[in-house]
N, C-alpha and C positions, 0 to 999 in steps of 0.2 A: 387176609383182610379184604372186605369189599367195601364197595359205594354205592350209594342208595342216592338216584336225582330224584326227589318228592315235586311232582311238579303241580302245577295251580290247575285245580281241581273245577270242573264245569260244576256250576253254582245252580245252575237250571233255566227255566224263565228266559232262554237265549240269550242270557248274560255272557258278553266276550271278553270279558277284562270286570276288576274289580280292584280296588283301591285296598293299597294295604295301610289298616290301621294299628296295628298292634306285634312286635314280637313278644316271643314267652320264653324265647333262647336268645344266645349267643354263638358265635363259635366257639368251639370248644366245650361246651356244656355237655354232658349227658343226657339224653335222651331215653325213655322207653315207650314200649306200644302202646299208642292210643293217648297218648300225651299229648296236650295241645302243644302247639308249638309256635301259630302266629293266629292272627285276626283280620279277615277282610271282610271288608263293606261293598256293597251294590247298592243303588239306587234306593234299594227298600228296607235290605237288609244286613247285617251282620252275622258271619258265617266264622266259624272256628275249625279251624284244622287240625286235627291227628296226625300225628307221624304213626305210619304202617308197619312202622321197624324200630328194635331197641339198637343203640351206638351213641357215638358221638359226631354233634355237629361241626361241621369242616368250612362250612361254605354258606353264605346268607344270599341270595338273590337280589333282594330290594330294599329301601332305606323307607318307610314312615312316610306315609301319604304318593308313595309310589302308584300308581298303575301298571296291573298287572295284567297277562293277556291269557285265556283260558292253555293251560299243555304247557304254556312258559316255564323255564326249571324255576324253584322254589327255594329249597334249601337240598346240600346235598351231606349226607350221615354216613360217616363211616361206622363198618359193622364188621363182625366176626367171621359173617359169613365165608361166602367162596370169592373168586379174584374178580368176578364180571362184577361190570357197573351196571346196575339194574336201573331203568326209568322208572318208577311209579306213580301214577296218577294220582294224590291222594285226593282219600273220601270225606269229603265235608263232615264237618261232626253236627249232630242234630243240634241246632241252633234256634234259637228264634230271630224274627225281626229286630232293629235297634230300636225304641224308645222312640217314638218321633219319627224318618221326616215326620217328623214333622212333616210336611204336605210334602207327599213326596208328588216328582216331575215327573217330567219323560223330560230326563236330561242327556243331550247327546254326548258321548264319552269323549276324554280326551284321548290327547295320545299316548298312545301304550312306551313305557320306558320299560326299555329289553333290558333285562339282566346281564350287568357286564359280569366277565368271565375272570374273578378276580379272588384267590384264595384270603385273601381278607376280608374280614368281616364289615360287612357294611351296616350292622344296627350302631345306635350309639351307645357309646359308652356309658357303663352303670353307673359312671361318678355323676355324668352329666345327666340321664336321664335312666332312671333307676326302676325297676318293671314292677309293675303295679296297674291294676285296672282304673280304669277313667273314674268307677262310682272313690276308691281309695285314693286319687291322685285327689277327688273333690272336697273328700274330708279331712285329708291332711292339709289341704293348702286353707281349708276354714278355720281349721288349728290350729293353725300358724305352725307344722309342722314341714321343716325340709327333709325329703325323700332321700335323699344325697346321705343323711345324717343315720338313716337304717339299716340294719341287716334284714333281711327278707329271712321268714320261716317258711315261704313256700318253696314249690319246685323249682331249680332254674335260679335261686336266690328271690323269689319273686315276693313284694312286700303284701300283708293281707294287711285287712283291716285291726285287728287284735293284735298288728304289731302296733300298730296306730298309737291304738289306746295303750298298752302298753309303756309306750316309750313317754307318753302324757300321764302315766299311771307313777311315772321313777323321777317326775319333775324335770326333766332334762331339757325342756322347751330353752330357749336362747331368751335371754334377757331384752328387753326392749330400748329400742334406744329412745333418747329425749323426742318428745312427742314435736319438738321445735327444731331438730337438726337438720340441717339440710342432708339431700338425698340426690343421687348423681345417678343410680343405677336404671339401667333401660331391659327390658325383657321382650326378647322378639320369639312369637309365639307361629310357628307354621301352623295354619288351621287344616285340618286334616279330619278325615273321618265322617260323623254328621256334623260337627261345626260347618265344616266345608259343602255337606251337600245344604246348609239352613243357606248359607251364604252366597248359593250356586242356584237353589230357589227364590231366594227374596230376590234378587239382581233379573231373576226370568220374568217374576211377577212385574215387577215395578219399570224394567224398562219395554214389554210387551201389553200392558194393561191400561189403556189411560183411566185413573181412578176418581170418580167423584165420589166423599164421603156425605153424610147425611146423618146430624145430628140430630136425637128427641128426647125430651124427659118427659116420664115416667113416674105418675103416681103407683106406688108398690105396696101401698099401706092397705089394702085390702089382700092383696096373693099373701104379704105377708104374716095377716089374719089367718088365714086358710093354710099356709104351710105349716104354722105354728100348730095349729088343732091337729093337721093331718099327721104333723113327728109326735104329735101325741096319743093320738089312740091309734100309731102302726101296730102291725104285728111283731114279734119277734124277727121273723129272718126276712120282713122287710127295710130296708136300709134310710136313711135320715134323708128326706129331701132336701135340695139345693134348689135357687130359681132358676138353673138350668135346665131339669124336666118340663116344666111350666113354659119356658123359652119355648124349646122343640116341639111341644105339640104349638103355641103359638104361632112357629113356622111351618110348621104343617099344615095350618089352615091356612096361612094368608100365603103360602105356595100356592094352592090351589086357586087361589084368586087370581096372583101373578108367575105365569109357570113360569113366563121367562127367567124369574129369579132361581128357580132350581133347575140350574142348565152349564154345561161346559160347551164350552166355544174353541173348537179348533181354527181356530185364524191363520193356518197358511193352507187349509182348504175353504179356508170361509165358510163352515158349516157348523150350526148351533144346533145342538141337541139336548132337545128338554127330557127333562126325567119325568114319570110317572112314580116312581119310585125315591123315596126321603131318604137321601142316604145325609146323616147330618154328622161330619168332622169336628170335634172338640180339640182345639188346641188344648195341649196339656206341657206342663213345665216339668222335664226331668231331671236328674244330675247329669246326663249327658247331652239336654239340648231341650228343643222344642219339637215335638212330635203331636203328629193328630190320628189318633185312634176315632175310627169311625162308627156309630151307631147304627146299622144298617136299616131300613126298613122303619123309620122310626113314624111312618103314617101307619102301621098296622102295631103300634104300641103305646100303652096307655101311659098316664104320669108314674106309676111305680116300675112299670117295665123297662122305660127310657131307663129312670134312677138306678135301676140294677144292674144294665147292661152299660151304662153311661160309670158306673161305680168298679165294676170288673174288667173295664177294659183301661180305665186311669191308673187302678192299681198293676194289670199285666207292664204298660207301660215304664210304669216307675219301675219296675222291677227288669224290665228287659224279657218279658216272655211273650209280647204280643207277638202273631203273626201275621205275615206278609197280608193278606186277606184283611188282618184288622186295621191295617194301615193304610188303605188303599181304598177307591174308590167312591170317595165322596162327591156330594152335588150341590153341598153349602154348607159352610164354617161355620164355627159359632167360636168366638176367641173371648174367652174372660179371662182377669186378673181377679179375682173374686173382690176383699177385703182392703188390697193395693190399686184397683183396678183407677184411681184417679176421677176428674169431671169428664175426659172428653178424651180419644184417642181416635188414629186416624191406622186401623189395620188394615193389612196388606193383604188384597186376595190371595186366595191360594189358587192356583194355575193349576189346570185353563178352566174353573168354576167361574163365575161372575156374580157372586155377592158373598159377602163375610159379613155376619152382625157381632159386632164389639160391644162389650155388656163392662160399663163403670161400677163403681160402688155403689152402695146403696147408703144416702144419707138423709137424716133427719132435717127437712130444712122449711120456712116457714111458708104457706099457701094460703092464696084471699080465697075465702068462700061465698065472698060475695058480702058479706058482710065485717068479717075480721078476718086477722089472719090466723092458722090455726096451725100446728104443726104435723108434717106430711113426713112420710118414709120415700125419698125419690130417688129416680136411678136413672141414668143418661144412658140411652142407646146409642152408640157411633160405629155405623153402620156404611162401606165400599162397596161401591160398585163399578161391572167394567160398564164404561159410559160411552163404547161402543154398540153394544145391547141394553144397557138399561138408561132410560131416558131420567130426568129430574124430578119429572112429574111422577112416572113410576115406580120410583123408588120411594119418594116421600109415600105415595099411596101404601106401597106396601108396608113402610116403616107405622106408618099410622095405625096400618090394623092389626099388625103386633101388638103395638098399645094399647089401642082399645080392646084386644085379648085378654091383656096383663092386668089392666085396669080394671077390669069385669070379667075376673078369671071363673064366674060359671058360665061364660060362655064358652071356655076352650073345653070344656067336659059335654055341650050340648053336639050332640052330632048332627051332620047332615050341612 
């Protein structure tokens, strides 16, 4: 018999350490090659690892929201092979980014927690915490389904989703109690993973940012004219407008009026750098968090080019396939709740950018035209800024001529 130390694998991007969010074993489980076997998260991404070797696992390294440091042993497999204990590095399995950051930082890493040397297994136990991915752990707990209550048909006992439904397919769900019984029970939840980095960026934004927001409303009733005609005579494989294309080029133009608003500010160099270049960030809502896939380049693309590129990168998101590049490098948010989006919201920059425009519903509501009042389609802009660089006056400016954009949407189509 031999032993395999699999150790924590360099992630790239001068990544030193990376948070462990996911085992796919236990001790004791079987193992074969090219099997996943755990989950770690970086700052931008989510990386899947292979075991390099088939055996049995002996030895677990880190517990769930650990920090791990690049060469640190990982998990250690016994195998058939010969009597040496081999190191192995292992090789990242090709991965994509996680869903979100959502706005991801430059967050400085904590401290690395070294693997104690401990033949017992340090994941937790499957009665208490039963392996299943974040998108499965999301639909079972909307189903009112406990995990606890499953046998897993995947590898490893791991629960899929079609055991999900399955086990909701044979009725077995637990009866509900009286809608009026008292209730005693407490759930403490460690936040780990990208919960942890959303929570690890909003706490950088808001205690590094001082924010002034700046509310507008928004007559809509003419874009909404014009979008309604343009989802009508599209082409086939062009895709359904939202007032979100219509926003971006918006801020396209009134960037170029106020650069400062499309600018990150390094504040322990004290140097602001404007972009030339619209990189515009969509906050987007996924099953595993809040993540901003970013539009690149969106001053050199029209209202259908945003919508496609703006359309294919929400969906990579939801799905967990965008990449590190698509999540990166914006120069101004754009945060909607689309249909839930409320009157008035006060969003949180994303660091170290200096303005986010927050986009409310769109509602029907009454406006004087001067002589009665007539019914209007409105929509309230609530829009942050860092109020270390953008002053009150310039932000209103700016917010204004988004409006007057929106308002008189053939003018965001005139160039020049």
């Amino acid at each position: 018999m031999g032993e395999f130390i699999i150790k924590m694998p360099d992630v790239g991007e001068g990544v030193a350490e990376a948070e462990l969010v996911e085992w796919h074993v236990k001790a004791g489980d079987p193992v074969k090659e090219d099997m996943v076997i755990a989950a770690v998260m970086t700052d931008k991404a989510t990386v899947e690892i292979p075991s390099p070797v088939t055996g049995t696992v002996v030895w677990l390294g880190a517990e769930i929201g650990d920090k791990i440091a690049v060469k640190a042993p990982l998990v250690r497999i016994e195998t058939n092979g010969g009597e040496a204990t081999d190191q192995v590095e292992a090789r990242p399995a090709e991965a994509p980014a996680e869903a979100p950051d959502s706005r991801p930082p430059a967050i400085e890493p904590d401290t690395t927690h070294a693997p104690k040397a401990t033949s017992a297994p340090r994941s937790e136990a499957p009665a208490e915490r039963p392996l299943a991915s974040p998108s499965v752990r999301l639909f079972a707990r909307e189903s009112g389904v406990d995990l606890r209550q499953l046998k897993g048909s995947g590898p490893a006992g791991r629960i899929l989703r079609e055991d999900v439904e399955q086990f909701i397919a044979r009725g077995e769900l637990p009866s509900l109690q009286p809608a009026m019984a008292k209730k005693t029970s407490a759930e403490e939840i460690k936040l780990t993973g990208l919960r942890r980095r959303i929570a690890e960026k909003m706490s950088l934004s808001t205690s590094r940012i001082p924010h002034i927001t700046y509310v507008e409303e928004v007559d809509m009733t003419a874009l909404e004219e014009l979008r309604a005609t343009m989802n009508r005579d599209r082409k086939p494989e062009q895709p359904k407008l939202t007032v979100l294309p219509f926003l971006m080029r918006a801020i396209v133009k009134a960037v170029a009026e106020q650069p400062n608003v499309n600018a990150t500010f390094d504040d322990e160099k004290g140097i602001l750098t404007r972009h030339g270049a619209v990189h515009i960030g969509i906050a987007a809502q996924t099953p595993a968090g809040l993540v901003v896939p970013v539009v690149k380049n969106a001053e050199a693309r029209g209202i259908w080019d945003c919508a496609t590129e703006m359309g294919r990168l929400a969906e990579a998101a939801r799905a967990g396939t965008a990449t590190r590049d698509e999540l990166s490098g914006s120069t101004i948010t754009i945060s909607s709740l689309g249909a839930i989006g409320g009157i008035v919201s006060t969003p949180v920059i994303n660091h170290p950018e200096v303005a986010i425009v927050g986009v409310n519903k769109i509602a029907v509501r009454p406006a004087w035209d001067g002589t009665q009042f007539v019914p209007r389609k409105m929509m309230n802009l609530s829009s942050s800024f860092d109020h270390r660089i953008i002053d009150g006056w310039d932000a209103a400016t700016f917010v204004q001529r988004v409006r007057v954009l929106l308002e008189t949407p053939a003018l965001i189509f005139i160039e020049g």
